[in-house]
N, C-alpha and C positions, 0 to 999 in steps of 0.2 A: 140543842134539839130536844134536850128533855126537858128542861122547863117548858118547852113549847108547846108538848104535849102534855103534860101534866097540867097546864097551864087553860089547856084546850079542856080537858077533864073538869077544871074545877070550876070552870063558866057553868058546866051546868048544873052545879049547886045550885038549888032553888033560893036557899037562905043567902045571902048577898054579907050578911057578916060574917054568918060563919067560911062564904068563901074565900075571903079577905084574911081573915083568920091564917086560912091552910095554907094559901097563898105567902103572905108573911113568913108563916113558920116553912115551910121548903126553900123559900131565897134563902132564907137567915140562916139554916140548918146544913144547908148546901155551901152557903159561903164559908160558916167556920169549922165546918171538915177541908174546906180547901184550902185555908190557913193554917187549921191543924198539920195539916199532913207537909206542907211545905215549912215550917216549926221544925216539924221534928225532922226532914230530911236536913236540914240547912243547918242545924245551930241543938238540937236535944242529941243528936248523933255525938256531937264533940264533948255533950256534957253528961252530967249524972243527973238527969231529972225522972222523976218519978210522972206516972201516968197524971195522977191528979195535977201534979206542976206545971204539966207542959198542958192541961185542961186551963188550967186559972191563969196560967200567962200569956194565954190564946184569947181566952174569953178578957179580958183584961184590957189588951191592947186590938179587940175586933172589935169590943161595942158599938161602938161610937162611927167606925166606915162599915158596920153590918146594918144599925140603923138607919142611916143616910141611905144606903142603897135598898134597903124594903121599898123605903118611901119611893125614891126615885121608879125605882121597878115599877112599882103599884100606879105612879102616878101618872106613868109612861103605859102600862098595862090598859090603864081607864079611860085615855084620852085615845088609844088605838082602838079599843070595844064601840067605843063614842062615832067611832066613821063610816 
């Protein structure tokens, strides 16, 4: 629900990159806090990791299914504006 309105908000950026931009950065943003946080319930809990640790082993092993789903998001986002 809040991407969807968020989402609702940022169509009406006149500038079409920069809404792409904001857009991008809230999936991506939104996803590896959801990773984060499920990291550190599941697996930083039983260990000794330091805040920056459990940053760089999040960011580490999300790159790569946070970029795939921008795209998807966005591509799926554009084809649905598109109707």
């Amino acid at each position: 629900m809040l991407l969807t309105i968020a989402f609702s908000a940022l169509n009406k950026v006149k500038n079409k990159p920069i809404g792409i931009i904001l857009k991008s950065v809230l999936v991506g943003f939104l996803w590896f806090y959801l990773n984060l946080s499920i990291f550190r319930d599941k697996e930083s809990r039983w260990s000794t990791y330091l805040f920056g640790e459990e940053l760089m082993y999040t960011l580490r092993f999300s790159l790569l299914p946070i970029s795939i789903l921008v795209f998807v998001v966005l591509f799926i986002e554009n084809k649905l504006t598109k109707l």
